[in-house]
N, CA, C and O atoms as a DFTB+ gen file, in Angstrom:
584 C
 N C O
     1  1      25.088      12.156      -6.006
     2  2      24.635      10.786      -6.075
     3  2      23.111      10.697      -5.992
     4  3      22.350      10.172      -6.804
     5  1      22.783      11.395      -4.701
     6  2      21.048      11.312      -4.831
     7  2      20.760      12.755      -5.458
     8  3      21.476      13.728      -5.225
     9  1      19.521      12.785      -6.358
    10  2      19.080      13.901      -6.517
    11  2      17.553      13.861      -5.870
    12  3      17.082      14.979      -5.659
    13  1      16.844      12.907      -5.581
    14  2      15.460      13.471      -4.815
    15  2      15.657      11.896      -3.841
    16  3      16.036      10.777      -4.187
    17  1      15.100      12.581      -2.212
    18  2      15.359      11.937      -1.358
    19  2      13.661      12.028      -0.775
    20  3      13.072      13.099      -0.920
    21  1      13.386      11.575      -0.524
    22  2      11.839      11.157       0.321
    23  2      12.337      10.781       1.782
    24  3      13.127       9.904       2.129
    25  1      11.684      11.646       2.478
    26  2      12.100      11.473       4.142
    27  2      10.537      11.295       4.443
    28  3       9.659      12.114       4.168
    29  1      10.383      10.107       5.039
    30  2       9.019       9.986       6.061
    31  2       9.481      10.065       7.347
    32  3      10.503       9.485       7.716
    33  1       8.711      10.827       8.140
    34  2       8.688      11.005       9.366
    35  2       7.356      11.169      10.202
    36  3       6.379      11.818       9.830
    37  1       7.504      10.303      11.686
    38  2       6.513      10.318      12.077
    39  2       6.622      11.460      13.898
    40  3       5.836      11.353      14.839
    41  1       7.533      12.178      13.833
    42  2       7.591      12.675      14.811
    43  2       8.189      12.305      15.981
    44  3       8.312      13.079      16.931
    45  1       8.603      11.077      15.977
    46  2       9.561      10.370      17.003
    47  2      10.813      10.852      17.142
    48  3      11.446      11.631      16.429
    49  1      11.111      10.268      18.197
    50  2      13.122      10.160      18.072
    51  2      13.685       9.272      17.301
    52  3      14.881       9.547      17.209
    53  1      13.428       8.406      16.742
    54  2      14.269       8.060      15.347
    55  2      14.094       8.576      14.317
    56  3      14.814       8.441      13.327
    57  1      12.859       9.412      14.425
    58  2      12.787      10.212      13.226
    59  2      13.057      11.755      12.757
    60  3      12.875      12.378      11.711
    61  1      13.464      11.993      13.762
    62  2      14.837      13.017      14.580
    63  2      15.899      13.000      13.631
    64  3      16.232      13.859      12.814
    65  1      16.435      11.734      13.909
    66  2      17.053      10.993      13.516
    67  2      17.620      11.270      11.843
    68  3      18.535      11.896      11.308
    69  1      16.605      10.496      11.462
    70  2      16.335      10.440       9.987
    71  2      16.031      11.673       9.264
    72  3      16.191      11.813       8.052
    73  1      15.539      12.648      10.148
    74  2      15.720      13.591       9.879
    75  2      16.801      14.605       9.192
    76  3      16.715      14.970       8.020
    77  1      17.834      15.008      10.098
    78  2      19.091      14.882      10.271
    79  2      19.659      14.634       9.214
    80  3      20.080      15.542       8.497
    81  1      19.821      12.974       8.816
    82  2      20.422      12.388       8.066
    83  2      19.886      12.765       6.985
    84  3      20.832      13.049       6.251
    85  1      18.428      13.033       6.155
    86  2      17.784      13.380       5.428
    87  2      17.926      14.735       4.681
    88  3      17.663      14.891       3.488
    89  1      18.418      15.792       5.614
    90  2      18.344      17.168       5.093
    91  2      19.564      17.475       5.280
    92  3      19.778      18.657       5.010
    93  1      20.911      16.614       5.807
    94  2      22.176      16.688       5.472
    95  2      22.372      16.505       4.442
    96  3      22.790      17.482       3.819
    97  1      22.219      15.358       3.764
    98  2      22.535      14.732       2.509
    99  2      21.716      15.553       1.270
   100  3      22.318      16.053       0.319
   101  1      20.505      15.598       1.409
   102  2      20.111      16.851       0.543
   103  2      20.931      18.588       0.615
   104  3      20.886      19.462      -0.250
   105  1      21.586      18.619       1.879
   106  2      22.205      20.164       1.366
   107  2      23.438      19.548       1.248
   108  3      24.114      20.576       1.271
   109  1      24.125      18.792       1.155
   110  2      25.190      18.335       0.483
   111  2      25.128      17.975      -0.735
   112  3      26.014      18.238      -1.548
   113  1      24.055      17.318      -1.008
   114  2      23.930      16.587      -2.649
   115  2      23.637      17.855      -3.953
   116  3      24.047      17.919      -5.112
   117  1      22.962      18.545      -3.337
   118  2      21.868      19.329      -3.495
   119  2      20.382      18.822      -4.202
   120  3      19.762      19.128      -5.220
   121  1      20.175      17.853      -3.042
   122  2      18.694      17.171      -3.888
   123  2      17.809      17.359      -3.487
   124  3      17.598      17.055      -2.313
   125  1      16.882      17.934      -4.238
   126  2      14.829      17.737      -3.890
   127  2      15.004      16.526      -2.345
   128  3      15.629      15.501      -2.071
   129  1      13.930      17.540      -1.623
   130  2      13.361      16.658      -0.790
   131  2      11.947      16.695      -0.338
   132  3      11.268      17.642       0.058
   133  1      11.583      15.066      -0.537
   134  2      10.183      15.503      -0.251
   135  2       9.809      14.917       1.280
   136  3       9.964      13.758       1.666
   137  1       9.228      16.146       2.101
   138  2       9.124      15.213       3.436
   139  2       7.620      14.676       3.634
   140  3       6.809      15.600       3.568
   141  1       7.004      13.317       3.877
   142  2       6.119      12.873       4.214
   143  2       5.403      12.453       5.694
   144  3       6.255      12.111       6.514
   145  1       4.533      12.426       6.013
   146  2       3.786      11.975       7.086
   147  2       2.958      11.359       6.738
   148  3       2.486      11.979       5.785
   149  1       2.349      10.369       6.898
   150  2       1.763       9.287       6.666
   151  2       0.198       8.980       7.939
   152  3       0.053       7.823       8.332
   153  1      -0.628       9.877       8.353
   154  2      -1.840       9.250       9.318
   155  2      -2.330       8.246       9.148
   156  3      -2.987       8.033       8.129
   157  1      -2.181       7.470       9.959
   158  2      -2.430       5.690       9.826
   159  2      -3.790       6.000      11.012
   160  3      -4.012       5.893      12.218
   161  1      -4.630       6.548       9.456
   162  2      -6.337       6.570      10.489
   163  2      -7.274       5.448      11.164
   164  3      -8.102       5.522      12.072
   165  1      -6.658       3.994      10.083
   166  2      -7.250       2.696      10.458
   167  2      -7.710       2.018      11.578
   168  3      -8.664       1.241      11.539
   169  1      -6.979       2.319      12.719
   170  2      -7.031       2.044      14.217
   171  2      -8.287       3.301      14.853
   172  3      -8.986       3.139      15.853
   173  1      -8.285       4.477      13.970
   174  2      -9.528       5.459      14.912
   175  2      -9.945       5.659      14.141
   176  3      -9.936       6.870      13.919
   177  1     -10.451       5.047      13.373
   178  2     -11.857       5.233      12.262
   179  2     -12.902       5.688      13.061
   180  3     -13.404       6.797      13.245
   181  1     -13.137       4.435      13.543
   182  2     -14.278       4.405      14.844
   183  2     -14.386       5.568      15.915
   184  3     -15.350       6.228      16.304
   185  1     -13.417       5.575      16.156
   186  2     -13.319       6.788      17.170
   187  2     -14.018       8.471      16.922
   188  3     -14.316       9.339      17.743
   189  1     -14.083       8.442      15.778
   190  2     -14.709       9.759      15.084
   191  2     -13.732      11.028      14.614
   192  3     -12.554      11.151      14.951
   193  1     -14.505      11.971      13.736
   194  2     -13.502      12.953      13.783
   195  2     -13.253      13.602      14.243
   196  3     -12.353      14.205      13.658
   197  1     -13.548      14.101      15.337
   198  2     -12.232      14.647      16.187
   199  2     -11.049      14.234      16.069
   200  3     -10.097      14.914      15.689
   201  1     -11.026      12.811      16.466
   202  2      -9.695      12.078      16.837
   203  2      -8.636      12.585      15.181
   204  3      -7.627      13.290      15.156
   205  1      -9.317      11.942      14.043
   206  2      -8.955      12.108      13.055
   207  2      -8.694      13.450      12.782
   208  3      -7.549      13.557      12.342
   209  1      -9.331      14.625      12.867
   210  2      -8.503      15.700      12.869
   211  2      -7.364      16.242      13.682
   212  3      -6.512      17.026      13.264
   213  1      -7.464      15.625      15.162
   214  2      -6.453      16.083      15.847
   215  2      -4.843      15.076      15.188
   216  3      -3.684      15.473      15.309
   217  1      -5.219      13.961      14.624
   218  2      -4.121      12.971      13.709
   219  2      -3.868      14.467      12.945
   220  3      -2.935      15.253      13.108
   221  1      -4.847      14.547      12.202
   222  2      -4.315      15.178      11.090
   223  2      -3.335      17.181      11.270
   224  3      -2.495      17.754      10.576
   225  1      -4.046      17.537      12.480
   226  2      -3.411      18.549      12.625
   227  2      -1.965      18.038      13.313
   228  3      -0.990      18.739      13.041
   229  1      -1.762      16.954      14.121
   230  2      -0.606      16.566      14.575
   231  2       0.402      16.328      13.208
   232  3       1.550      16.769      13.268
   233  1      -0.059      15.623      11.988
   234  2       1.061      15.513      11.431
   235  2       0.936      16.313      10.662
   236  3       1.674      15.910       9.764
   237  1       0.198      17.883      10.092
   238  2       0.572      18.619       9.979
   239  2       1.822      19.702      10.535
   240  3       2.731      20.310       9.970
   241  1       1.346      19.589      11.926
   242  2       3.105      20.150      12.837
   243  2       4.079      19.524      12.645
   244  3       5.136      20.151      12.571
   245  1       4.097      17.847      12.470
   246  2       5.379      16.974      12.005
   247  2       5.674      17.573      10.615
   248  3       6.886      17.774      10.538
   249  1       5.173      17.855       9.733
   250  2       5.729      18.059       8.633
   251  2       6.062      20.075       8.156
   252  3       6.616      20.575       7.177
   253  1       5.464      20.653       9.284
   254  2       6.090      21.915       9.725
   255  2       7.388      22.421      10.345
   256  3       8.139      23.345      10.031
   257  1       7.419      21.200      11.675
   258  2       9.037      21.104      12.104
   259  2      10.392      20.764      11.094
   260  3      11.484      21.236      10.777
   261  1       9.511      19.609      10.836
   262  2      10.742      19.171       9.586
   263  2      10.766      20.285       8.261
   264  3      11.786      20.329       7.574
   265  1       9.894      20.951       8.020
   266  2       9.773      21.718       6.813
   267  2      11.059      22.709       7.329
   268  3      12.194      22.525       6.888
   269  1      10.787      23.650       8.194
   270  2      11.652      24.264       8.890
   271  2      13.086      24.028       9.102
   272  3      13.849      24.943       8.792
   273  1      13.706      22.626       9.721
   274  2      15.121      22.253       9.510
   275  2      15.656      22.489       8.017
   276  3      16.563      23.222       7.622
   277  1      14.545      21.375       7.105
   278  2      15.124      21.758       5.937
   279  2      14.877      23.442       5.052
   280  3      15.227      23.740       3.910
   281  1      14.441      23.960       5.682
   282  2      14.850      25.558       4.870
   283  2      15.698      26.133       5.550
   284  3      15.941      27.289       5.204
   285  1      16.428      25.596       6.700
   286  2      17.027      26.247       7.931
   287  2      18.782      25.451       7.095
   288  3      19.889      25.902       7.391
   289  1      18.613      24.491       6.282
   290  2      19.696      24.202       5.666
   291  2      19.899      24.846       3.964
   292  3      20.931      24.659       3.319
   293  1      18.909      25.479       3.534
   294  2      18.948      25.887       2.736
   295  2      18.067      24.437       1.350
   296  3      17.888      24.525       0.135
   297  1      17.831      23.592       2.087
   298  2      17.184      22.596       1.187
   299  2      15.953      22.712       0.395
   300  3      14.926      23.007       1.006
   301  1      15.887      22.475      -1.205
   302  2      14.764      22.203      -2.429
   303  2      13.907      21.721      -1.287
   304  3      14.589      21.539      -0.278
   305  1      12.293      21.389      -1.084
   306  2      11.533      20.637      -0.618
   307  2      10.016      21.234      -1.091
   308  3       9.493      22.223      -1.606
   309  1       9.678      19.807      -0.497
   310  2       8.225      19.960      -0.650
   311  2       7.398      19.406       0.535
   312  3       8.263      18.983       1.302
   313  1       6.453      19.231       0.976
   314  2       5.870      17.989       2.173
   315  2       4.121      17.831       1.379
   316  3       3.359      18.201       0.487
   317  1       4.311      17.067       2.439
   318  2       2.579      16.199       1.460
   319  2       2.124      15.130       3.052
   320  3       2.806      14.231       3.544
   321  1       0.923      15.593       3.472
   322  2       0.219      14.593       4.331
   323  2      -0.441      13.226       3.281
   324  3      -1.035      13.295       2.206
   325  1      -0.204      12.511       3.776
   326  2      -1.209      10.998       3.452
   327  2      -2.193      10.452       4.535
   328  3      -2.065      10.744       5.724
   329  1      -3.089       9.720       4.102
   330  2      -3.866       8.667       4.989
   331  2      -4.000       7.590       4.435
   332  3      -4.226       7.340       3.251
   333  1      -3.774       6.524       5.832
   334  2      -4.148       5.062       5.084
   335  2      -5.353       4.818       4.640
   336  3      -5.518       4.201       3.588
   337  1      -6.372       5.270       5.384
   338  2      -7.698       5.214       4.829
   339  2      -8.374       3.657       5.369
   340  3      -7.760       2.773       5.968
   341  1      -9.431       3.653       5.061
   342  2     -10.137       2.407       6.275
   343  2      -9.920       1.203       4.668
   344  3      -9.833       1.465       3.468
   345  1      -9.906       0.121       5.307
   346  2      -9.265      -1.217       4.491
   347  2      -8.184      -0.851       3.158
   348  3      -8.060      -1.628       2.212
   349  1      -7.497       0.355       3.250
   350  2      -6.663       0.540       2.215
   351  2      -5.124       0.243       2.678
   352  3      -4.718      -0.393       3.650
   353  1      -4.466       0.867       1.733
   354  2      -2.799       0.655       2.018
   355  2      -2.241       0.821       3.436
   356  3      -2.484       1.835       4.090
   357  1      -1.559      -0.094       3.864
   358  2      -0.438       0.450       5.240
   359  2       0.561       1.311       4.847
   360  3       1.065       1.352       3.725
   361  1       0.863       2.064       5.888
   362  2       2.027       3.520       5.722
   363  2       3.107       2.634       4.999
   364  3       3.591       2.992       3.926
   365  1       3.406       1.663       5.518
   366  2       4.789       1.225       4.581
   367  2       4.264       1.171       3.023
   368  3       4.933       1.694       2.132
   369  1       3.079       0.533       2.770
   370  2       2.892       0.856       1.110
   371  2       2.656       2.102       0.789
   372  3       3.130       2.388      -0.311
   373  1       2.079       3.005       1.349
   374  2       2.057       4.530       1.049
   375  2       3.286       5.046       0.908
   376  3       3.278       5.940       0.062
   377  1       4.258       4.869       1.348
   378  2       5.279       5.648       1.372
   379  2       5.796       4.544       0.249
   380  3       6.075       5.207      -0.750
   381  1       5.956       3.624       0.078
   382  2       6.794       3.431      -1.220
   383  2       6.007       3.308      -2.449
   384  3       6.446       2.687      -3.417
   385  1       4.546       4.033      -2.446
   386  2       4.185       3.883      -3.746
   387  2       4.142       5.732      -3.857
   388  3       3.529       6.326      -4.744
   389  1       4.746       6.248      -3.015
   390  2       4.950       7.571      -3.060
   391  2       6.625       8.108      -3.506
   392  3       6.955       9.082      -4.182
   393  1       7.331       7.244      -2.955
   394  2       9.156       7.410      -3.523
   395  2       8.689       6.755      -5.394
   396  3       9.160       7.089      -6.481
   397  1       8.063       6.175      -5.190
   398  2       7.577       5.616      -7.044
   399  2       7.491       6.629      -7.742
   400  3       8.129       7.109      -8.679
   401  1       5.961       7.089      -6.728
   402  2       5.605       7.965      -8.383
   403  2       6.384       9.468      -8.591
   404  3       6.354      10.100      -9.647
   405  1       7.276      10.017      -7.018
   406  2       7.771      11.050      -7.064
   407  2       9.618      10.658      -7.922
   408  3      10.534      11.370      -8.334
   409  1       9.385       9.243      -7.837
   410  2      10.815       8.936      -8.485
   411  2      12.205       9.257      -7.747
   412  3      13.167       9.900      -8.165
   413  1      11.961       8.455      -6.232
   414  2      12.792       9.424      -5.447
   415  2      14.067       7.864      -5.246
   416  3      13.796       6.696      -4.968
   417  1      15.344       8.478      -5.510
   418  2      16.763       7.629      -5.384
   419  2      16.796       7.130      -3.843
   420  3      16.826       5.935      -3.549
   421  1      16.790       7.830      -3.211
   422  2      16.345       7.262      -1.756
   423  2      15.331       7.531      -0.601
   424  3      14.884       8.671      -0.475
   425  1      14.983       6.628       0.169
   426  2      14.042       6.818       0.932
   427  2      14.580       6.728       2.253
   428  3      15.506       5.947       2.471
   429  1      13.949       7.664       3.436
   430  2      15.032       7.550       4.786
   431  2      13.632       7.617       6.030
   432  3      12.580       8.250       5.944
   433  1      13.884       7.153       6.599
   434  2      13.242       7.135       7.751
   435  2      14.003       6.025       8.752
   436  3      14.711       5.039       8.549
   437  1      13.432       6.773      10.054
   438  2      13.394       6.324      11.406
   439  2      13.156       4.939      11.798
   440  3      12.066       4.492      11.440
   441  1      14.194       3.881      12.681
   442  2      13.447       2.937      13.188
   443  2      13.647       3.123      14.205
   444  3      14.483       3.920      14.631
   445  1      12.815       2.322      14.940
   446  2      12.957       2.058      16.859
   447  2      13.561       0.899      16.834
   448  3      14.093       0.841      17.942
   449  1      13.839      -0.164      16.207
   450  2      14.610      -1.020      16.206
   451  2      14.063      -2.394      17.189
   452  3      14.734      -3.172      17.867
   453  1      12.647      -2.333      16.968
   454  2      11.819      -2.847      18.268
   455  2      12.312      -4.716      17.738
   456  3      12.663      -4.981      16.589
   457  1      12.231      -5.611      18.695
   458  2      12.182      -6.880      18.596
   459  2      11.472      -7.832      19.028
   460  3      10.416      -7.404      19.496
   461  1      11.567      -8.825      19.077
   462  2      10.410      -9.792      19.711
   463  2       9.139      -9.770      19.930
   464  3       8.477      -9.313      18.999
   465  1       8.557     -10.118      20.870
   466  2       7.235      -9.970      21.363
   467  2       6.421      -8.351      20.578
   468  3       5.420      -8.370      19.863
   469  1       7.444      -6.720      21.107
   470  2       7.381      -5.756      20.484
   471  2       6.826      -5.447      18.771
   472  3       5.797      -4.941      18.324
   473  1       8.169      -6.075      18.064
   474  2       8.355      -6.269      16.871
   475  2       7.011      -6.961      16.172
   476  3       6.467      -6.516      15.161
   477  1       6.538      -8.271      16.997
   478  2       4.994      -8.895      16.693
   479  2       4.061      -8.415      16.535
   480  3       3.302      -8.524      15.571
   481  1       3.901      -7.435      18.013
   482  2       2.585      -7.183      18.015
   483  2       2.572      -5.568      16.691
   484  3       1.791      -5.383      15.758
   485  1       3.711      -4.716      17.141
   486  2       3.604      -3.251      16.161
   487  2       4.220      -3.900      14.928
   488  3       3.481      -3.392      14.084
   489  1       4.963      -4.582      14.313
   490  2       5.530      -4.298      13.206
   491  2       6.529      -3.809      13.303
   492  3       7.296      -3.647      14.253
   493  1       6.567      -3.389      11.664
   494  2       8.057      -2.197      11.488
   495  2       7.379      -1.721      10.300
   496  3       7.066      -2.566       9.462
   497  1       7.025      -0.172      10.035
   498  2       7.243       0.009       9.430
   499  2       8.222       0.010       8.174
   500  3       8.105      -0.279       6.983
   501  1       9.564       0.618       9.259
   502  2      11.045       0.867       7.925
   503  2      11.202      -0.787       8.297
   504  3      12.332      -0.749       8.784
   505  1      10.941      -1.695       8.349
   506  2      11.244      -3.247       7.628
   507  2      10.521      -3.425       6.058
   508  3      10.872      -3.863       4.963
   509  1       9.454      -2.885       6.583
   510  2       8.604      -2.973       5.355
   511  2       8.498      -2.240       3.946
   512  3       7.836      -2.543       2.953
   513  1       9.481      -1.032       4.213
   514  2       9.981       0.046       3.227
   515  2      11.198      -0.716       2.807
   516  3      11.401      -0.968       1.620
   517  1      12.131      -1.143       3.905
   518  2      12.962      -1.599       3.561
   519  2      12.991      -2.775       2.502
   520  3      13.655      -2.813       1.467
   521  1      12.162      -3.676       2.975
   522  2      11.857      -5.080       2.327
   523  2      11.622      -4.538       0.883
   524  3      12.503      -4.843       0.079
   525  1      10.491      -3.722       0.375
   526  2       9.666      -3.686      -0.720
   527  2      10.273      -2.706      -1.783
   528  3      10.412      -2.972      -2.977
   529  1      10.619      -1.507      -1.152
   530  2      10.782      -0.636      -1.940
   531  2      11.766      -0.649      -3.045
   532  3      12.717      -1.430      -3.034
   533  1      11.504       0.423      -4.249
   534  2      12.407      -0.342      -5.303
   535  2      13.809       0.782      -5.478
   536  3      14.740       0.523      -6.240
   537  1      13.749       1.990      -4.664
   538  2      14.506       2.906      -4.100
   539  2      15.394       2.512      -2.809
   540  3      14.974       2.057      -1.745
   541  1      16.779       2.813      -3.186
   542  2      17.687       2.941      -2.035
   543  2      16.969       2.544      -0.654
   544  3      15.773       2.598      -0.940
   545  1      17.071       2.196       0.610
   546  2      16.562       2.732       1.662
   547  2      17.846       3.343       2.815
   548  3      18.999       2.911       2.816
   549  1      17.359       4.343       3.677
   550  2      18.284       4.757       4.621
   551  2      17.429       4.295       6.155
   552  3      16.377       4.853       6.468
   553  1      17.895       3.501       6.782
   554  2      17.113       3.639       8.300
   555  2      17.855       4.094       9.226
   556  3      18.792       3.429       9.668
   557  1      17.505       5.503       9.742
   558  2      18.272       6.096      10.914
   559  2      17.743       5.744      11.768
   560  3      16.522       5.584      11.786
   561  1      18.704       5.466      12.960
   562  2      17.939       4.892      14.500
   563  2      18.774       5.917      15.308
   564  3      19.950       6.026      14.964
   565  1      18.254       6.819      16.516
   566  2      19.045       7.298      17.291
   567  2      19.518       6.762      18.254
   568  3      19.322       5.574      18.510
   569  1      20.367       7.696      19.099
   570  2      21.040       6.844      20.099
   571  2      19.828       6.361      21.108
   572  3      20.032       5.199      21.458
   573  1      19.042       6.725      21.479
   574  2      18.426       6.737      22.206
   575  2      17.678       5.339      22.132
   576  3      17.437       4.724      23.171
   577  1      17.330       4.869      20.942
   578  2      16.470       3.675      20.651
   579  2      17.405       2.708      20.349
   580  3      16.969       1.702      19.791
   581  1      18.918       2.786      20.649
   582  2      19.907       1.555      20.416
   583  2      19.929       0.516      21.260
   584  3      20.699      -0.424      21.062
């Protein structure tokens, strides 16, 4: 059913999660997977680079762990770091103008499932993948964030 699946992950426990669900369905389907991380540098621009490299070596290891499960299932893949970049796209548009151009049937990631007051002040990313994107979406939530 799917042949290329786009998993964003940000290193959390829902994205554990989505994980999981992500590189199951690819060694079942047998589909391309591409795993993403997304550094949302916008908030430490200012801060300098340090900060920004230690982002960037952090979601380098996020997309090492996950690289690892999926060869540990025998899964096609690829991974790719992004940045939002200062007044450019939010991770939710990065990642779905990335399932675009890679042409991916579904997209899966992690929610925390945050609400109210929470939900206001952070957002949601996977609302915003969810909302826009023109690909499937999958949102895994673990037990933990139910």
């Amino acid at each position: 059913m799917y042949q290329k699946i786009l998993l964003a992950t940000d290193g959390s426990v829902p994205s554990e999660a989505a994980l999981d669900a992500a590189t199951q369905l690819a060694a079942e389907q047998g589909a391309a997977l591409l795993i993403l991380h997304v550094v949302d540098i916008y908030g430490y621009y200012l801060a300098g680079g340090g900060v920004l490299d230690l982002l960037r070596a952090q979601g380098q290891e996020i997309l090492g762990q996950a690289a690892a499960r999926a060869e540990s299932l025998g899964v096609s893949f690829s991974s790719r770091l992004l940045e939002t970049g200062v007044g450019g796209h939010r991770v939710a548009e990065l990642i779905i103008q990335e399932g675009r151009s890679w042409d991916a049937d579904l997209i899966v990631l992690g929610t925390h499932g945050r609400r109210g007051v929470d939900h206001l002040l952070f957002g949601s990313v996977a609302e915003g993948v969810a909302r826009l994107a023109e690909a499937s979406v999958l949102l895994a939530r673990s037990k933990a964030s139910r």
